[in-house]
Structures are given as C-alpha cells and as structure tokens.
C-alpha positions in Angstrom: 11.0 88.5 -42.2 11.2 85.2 -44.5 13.0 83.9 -41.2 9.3 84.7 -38.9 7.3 83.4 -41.8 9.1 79.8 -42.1 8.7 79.9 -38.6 4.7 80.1 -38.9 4.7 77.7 -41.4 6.4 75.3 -39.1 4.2 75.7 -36.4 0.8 75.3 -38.6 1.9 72.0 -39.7 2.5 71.2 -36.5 -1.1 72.1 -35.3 -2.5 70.7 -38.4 -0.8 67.1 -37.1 -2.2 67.4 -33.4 -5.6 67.7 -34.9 -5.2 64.9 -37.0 -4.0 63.1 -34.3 -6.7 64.0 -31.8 -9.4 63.3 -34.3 -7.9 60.3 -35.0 -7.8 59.6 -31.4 -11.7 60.3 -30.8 -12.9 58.1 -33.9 -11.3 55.2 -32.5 -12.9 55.6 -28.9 -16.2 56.2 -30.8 -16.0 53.2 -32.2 -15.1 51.3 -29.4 -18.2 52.6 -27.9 -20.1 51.2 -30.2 -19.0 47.7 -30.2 -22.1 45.8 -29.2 -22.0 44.3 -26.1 -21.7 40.6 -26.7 -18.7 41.2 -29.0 -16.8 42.9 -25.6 -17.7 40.3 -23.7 -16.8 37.6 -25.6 -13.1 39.1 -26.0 -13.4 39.3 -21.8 -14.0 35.8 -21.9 -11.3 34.8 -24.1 -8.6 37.1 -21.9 -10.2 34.9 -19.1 -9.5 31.6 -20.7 -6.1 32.7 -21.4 -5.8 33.3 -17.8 -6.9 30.5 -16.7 -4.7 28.4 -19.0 -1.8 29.8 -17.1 -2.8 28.1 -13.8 -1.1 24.5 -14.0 -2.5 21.7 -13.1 -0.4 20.3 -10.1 -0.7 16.7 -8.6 -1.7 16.0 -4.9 -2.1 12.7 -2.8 -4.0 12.3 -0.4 -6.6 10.1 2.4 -10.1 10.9 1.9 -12.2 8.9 4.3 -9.5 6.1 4.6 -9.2 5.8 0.5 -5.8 7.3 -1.1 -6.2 9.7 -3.8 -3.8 11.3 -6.0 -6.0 14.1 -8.1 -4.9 17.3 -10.5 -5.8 20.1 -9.1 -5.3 23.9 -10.4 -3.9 26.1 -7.4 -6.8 28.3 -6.7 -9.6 25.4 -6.4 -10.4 25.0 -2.7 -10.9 21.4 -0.6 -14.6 22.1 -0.9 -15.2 22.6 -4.0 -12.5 19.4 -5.0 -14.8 16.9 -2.7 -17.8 18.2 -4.4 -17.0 18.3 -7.8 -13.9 16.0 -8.4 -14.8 13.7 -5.8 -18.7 14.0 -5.6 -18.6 13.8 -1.8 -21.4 16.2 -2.0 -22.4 15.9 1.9 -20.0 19.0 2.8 -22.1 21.8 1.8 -21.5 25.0 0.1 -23.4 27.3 2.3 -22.1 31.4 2.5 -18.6 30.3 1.0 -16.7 32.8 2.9 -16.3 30.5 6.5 -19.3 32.0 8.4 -21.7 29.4 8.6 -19.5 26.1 8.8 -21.8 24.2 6.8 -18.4 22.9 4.9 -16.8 21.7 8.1 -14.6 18.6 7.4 -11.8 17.3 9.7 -7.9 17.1 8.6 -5.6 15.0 10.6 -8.4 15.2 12.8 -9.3 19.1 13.3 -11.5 20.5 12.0 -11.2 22.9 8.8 -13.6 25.0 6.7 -12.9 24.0 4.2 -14.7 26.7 1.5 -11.5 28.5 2.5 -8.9 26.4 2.3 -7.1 25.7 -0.5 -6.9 21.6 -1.7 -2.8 21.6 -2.8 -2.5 22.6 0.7 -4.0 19.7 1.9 -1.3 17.2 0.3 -0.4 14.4 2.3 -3.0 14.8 4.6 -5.9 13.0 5.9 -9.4 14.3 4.9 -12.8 13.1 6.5 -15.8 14.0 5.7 -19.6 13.3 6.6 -19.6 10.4 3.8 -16.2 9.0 5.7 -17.8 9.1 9.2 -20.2 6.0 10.0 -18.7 2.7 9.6 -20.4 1.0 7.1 -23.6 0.7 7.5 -23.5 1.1 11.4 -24.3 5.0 11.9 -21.5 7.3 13.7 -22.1 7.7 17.7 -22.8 11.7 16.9 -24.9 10.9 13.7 -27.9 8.5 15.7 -27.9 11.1 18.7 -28.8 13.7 16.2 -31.3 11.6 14.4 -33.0 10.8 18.1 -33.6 14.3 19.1 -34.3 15.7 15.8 -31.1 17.7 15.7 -31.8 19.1 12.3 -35.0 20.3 10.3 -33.8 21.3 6.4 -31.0 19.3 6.8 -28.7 21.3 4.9 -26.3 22.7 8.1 -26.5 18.8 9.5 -23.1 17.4 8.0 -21.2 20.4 9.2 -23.0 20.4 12.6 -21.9 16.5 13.3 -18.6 17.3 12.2 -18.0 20.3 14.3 -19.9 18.5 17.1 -17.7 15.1 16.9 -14.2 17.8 17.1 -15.9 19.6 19.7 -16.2 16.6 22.3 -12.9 15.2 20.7 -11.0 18.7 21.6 -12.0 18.0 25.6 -15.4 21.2 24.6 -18.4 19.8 25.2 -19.1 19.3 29.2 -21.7 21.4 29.3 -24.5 23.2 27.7 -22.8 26.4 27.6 -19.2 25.3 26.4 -20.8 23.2 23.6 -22.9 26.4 22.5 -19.6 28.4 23.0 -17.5 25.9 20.8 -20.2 25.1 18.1 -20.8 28.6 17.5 -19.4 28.9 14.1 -22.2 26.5 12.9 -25.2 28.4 12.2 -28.6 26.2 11.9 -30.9 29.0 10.3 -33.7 26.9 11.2 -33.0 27.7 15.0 -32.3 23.8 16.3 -29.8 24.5 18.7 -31.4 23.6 22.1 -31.7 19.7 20.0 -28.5 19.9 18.4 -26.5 20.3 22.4 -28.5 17.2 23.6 -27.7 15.6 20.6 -23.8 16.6 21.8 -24.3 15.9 25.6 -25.5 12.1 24.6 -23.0 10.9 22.4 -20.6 12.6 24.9 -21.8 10.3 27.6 -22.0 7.1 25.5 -18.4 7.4 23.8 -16.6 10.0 25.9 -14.1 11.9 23.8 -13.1 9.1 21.9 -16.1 8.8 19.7 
C-alpha cells in the first residue's frame, strides 16, 4: 500500500512539472506576440545583413564598350543591374526584370543577352556592349538614325533594347523580311504599339549596311 502511494506521489510531481513547463511554454509565445512590430523587423533585417555579409565580393574583368574593367561584384548581382548602378550605363533599362520584355537587351561577344537574368561573374572575360557602346563617337550607329527617321519609338523607354535586338537580328542573317524581323524581334515588346516603324527602321539599315552593320 505505502508502495501504490509513492507511486502517486511520483506521478503528481511529474504532472505538476509538465504544467509548469507548458505554462512556461505559453508565456513565452505570448510575449513574443506582443513584440511590437518594428522591434521584429528590425531583428529580420539584422539576420538579413548577416546574410548578406556572407556573399563575398569576387573580382571580374571585363570589355564594356571597348573599355577594360575589373569591378567587385557579390555573386547574386546580375549584368543589369552592375551597368546601371556600378557602371552608370543607365541606357539598358530595367523594365519587367524577369526577361519578358527585352528592354535590358545588351550583346556579349556579340549575341545578344538579357541581361536582367544573367548573372555579372558569369560574364568574366567577356565583351559587353551596350546602347552607350554602340555609335562611334559622335557619328550615330546605322540602326540608331533609321530609328530616329521613321520614328521607331514614342516613350522611349523600350528604344535601347529594340536597337540592340534589332542590330543582332540583321547581324544573325533574321531580318529579310517583314515577317522574320517581327518573328525574331518578338521578345521586345514596345507597349506603345510602334512596331510597323520599328521593321522599317530594320529593313533600312539592313539595306544600307547589310549584316555587317
């Protein structure tokens, strides 16, 4: 009998620490819900800097419009937004950032790249031009005065990607007629709607420089 009530005794304290346990449990979680809001997010943020203080800086060389360049560059930052905001080339735009509107367009080694997806370090070694790289001095590129003459833009702000798209189409052997050149410049979207301009535009500076322009 003395055995059954030790027994009892045992399990009681046992109980007795589980609820301690449990309400010690569920004060804690109140109180985290009552942490104001700025407090949480400041502690995200500083998790965040931590993070990103684990991304190295690694070097890269390379040709941007004819000029070498050897820039730091963390692994996740993208060609875009290294021309825009290391290099201030600023003419490749920044349009839907997920390679649907070719806005970005640039050429490397000559093709052209979106380059809102792809990734600068990868770049390395390689030649990089862009719209700022593509007149020669002051005299305006072949593709560049045929879009000025028939008003192959309106905002403006698809134009650099357009001309470089347009100068690899007719360079890649794509633009002998009206419906290969709307075929092969179909990942540029103009949302103003100045397509039927922007083929003539690719037509005439086809027939004045061939595919070398």
């Amino acid at each position: 009998m003395a055995h059954h009530k030790e027994e009892t005794g045992g399990e009681n304290k046992t109980l007795h620490h589980t609820r301690r346990k449990f309400f010690k449990i569920s004060s804690a979680l109140t109180a985290v819900a009552l942490i104001p809001s700025e407090i949480i997010k400041a502690a995200e943020d500083k998790v965040d800097e931590k993070i990103a203080e684990k991304f190295e800086q690694q070097t890269l060389t390379l040709e941007i419009n004819g000029v070498q360049k050897t820039l730091s560059v963390e692994p996740r930052v993208t060609l875009l937004d290294m021309l825009r905001e290391q290099l201030k080339l600023t003419g490749s735009k920044k349009g839907c950032d997920h390679g649907q509107c070719g806005a970005c367009t640039v050429h490397v080694n000559g093709q052209r790249v979106l380059s809102c997806l792809s990734l600068a370090l990868m770049q390395n070694g390689k030649k990089i031009t862009t719209i700022e790289g593509l007149a020669t001095g002051d005299e305006l590129h072949p593709m560049q005065a045929a879009f000025i003459k028939h008003d192959g833009f309106q905002c403006g702000y698809c134009t650099p990607g357009q001309i470089m798209s347009a100068v690899a189409c007719v360079r890649e052997g794509h633009a002998d007629n009206e419906e290969e050149i709307r075929a092969y410049m179909s990942g540029n979207i103009c949302r103003c709607g100045a397509y039927p301009n922007i083929v003539e535009a690719i037509l005439e500076a086809k027939e004045k420089g061939g595919n070398q322009i």
